[in-house]
N, C-alpha and C positions, 0 to 999 in steps of 0.2 A: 252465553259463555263468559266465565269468567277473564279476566285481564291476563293472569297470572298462567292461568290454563292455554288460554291465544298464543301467552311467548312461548310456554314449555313445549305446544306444539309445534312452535318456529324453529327452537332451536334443537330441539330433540332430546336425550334423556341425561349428556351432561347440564343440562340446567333445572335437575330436580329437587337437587340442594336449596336450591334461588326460588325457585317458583312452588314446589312444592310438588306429591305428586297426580299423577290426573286420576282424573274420579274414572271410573267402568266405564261411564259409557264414553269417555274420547280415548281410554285406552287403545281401541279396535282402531281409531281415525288415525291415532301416533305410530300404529304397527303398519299400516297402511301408506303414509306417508314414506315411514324407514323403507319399507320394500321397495318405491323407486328410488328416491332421495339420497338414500344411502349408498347410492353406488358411486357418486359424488367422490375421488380420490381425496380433494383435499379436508375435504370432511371429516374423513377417515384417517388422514394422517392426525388430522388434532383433533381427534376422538371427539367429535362435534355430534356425530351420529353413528350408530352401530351396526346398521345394515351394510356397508360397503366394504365390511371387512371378511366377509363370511357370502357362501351361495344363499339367496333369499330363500326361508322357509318357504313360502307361497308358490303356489303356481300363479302361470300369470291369467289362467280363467279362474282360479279363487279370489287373485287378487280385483281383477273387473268385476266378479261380483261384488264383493265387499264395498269397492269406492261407489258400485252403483246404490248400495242399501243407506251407506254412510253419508254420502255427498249431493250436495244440491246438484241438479244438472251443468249448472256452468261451470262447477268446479269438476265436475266427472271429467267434461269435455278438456280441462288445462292439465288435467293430470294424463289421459290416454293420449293429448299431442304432446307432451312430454316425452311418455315411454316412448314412442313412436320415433319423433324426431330430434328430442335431444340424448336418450340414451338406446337407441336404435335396435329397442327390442322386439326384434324381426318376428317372432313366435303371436306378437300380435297379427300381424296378419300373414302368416306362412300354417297358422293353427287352425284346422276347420272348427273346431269346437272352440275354438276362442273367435273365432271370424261370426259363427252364427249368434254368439252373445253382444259382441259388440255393438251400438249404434251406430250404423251409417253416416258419417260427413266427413267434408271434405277433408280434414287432414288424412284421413282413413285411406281414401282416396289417394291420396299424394303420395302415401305410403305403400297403395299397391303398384302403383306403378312406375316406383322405385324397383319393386323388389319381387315383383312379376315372376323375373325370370329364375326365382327360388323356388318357384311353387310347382305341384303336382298337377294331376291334368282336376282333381278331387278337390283342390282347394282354388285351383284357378275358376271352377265353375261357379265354389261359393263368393269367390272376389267378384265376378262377374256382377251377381243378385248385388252386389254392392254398389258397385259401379253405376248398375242402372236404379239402383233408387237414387244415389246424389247425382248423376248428370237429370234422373228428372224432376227431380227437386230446383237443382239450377235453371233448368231448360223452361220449369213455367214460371220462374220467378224473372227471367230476361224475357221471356214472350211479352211480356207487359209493355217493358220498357221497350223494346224493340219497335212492337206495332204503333208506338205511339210515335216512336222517332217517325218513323215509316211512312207515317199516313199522310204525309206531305209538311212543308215547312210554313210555320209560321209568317204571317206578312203583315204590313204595316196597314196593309187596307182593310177598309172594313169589309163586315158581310155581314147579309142580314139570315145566315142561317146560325139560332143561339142553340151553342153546343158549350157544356162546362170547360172540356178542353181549350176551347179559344176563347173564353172571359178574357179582354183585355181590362184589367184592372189598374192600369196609370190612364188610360183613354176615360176609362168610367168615371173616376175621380173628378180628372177634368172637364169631362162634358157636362157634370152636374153640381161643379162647384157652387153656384146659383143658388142650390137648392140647399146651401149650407147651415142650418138652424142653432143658435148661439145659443139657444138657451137648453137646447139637450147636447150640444156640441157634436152634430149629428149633419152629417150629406145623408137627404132624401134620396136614393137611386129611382129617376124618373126616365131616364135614358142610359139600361146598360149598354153597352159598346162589348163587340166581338170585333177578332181580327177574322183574315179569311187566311186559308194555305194553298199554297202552289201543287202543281200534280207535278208528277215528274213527267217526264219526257220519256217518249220512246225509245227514243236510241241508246243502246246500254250500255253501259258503266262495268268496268272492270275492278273487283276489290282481290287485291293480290294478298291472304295473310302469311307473314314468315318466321315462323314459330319457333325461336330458339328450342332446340328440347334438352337443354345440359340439366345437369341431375337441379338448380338452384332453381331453375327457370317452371317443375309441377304444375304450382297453381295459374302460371300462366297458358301452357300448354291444356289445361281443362278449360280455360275458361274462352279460349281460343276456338277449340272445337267444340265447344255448345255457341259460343254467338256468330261460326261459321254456317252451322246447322240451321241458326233461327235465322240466317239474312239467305239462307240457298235458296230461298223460293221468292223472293222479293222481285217483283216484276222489276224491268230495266236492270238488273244486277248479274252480273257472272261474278262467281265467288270462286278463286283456288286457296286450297290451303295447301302448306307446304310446310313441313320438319325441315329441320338441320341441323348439324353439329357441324363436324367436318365433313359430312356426308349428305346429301338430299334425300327427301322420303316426299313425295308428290302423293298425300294425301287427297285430291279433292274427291276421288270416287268413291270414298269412305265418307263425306261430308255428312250425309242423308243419316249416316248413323252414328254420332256419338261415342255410344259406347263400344261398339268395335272398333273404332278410329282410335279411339283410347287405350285400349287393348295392342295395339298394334305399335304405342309409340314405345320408342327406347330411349328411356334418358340415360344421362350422360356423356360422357367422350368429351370435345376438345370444341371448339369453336369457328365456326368460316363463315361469316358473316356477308362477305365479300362475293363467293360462291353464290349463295343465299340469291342477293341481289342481282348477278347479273343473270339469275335463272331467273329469277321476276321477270327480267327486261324482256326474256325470250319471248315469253307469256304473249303479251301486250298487242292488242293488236288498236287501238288506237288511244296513241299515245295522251293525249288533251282529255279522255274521257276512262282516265285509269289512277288509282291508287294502292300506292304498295306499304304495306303497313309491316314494319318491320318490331317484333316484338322478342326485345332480348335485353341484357345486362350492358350490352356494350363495351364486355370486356374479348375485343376481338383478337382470335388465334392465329389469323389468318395476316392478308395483308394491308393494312390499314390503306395505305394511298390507294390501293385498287379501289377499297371501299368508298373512299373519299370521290374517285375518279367515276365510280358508279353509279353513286347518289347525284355526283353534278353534273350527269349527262340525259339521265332520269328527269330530275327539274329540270334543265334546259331544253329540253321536252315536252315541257307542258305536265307531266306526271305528277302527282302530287304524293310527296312521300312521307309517312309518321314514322316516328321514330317513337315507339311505345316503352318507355323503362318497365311497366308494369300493369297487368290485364286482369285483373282480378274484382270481386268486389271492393275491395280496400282502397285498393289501386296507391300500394306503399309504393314509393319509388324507392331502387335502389340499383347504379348502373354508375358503368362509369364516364363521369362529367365532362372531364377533357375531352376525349373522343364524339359523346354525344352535342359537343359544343359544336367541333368540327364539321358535324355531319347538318347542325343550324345552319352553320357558314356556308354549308353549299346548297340551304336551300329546304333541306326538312325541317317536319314540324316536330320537335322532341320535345316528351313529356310524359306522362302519365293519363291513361285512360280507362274508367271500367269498361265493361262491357256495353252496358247500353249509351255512355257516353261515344263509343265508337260508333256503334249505331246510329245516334244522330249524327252525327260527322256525315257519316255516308249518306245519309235522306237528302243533308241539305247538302250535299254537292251532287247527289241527282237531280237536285230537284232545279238545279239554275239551269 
């Protein structure tokens, strides 16, 4: 692609003067762009692009074919979470005939269960088929990292059973420094070294998750109940999951399935953080051998010193509490700092965690 043709596709059709105009075949990619882009008001006040001032010719299943014949896949993928989440063109997923076109991911996802409660009984079934191909898309892509957290923790001893997993590779270096040859600048490996893993323990371990579900919080609420799902069977482990805004939704009897668990949550409303926690506490029945993973923004509606008085009675208990700003693969943080400072000071771990990074967390505090 020419230079000149990149801008005119950047800036749209006031820069045809400047750039010159597009040749046929990125004509279709500039109409394609104007149809979301253009809805853009300030755009359209300085006639920057011409789509936002008019209903778009297109439908929006002409328009998903089109970027799908036109567009590399990773650019398909920035323009439908676009439509989706920044110009909240609901008919992507409330349309059965635009739902069966679509590909399947997670922002797709994020957007159905926003907007759920728009859909018919006809289009909720095709959300469904959707649902369950990205939770099992996620589901075997955390199995991995899960079973491995899983399998027991790493330790400093050795062991003479050689598994790739336990290569200790600062041990091997070491033990065969000796064998270091200067003239290929090369260690012979004549003694590799493994570590060995601890088992966990019988006695069970309580993992309490508590899943913001305000409309921001999506992709943490998915990714919440799939690595609920993959740790439910984990010997020595009780798992509850738990929604909340300002309201509780005790999730764990839905654990086992995903996608209807998903099905079933309501985003948005208001925030009780506070709530939240001291329904954890109820949970617990021994305290030294329980974690409450509280997964949210941290911009609490509710009453902050209660939450504060919650958290510090929780740790002074022996309980051990995360403070998760963000559960996803990404695992972008974004929450509020003052508050999540607070709740360090009395004692939780606040941060950011993916999914299988949570999973190891929990292996190795089974496993002591």
């Amino acid at each position: 692609m020419l230079p000149l043709s990149r801008w005119r596709l950047i800036l749209g059709e006031p820069a045809t003067p400047h750039t010159g105009p597009l040749p046929a075949d990125l004509a279709e990619r500039d109409t394609a762009l104007d149809w979301l882009y253009g809805r853009e008001p300030e755009l359209a006040e300085r006639g920057e692009r011409r789509g936002g001032s008019g209903a778009p010719v297109l439908a929006t299943v002409d328009w998903l074919d089109d970027i799908h014949r036109l567009f590399p896949r990773a650019t398909v993928e920035r323009l439908e979470r676009d439509a989706i989440e920044r110009y909240e063109i609901h008919d992507v997923v409330t349309d059965p005939e635009v739902l069966q076109r679509i590909e399947p991911n997670t922002t797709l996802l994020r957007a159905i269960l926003r907007t759920k409660h728009l859909m018919h009984q006809g289009v909720l079934a095709q959300a469904r088929r959707i649902v369950e191909t990205v939770v099992g898309e996620l589901t075997r892509k955390l199995a991995t990292e899960v079973a491995q957290a899983v399998s027991g923790t790493r330790t400093r001893r050795s062991s003479r059973f050689r598994q790739a997993r336990n290569f200790d590779f600062h041990g091997t270096i070491r033990a065969n420094l000796p064998h270091y040859r200067p003239e290929t600048r090369r260690i012979a490996i004549e003694s590799p070294r493994f570590v060995s893993r601890v088992r966990r323990q019988s006695e069970r371990w309580q993992l309490v998750l508590l899943v913001d579900q305000s409309g921001s919080m999506a992709g943490s609420v998915i990714h919440a109940a799939v690595t609920a799902a993959c740790l439910w069977r984990l010997p020595g482990l009780s798992t509850h999951l738990v929604a909340f805004d300002t309201e509780l939704a005790d999730l764990t009897s839905e654990v086992t399935d995903p996608v209807e668990l998903l099905m079933k949550v309501q985003l948005g409303g208001g925030t009780d953080i506070a709530r939240a926690v001291a329904y954890a506490a109820s949970l617990i029945d021994t305290p030294r051998r329980a974690i409450v993973a509280v997964i949210s923004d941290f911009y609490e509606g509710g009453n902050e010193q209660e939450l504060i008085r919650a958290v510090t009675r929780l740790t002074g208990q022996g309980t051990q509490v995360l403070g998760l700003a963000a559960l996803d693969e990404d695992a972008n943080p974004a929450y509020h700092r003052e508050l999540a400072q607070r709740l360090a000071n009395a004692g939780a771990r606040v941060g950011a965690m993916t999914p299988g990074e949570l999973a190891g967390f929990v292996a190795e505090r089974i496993a002591r």
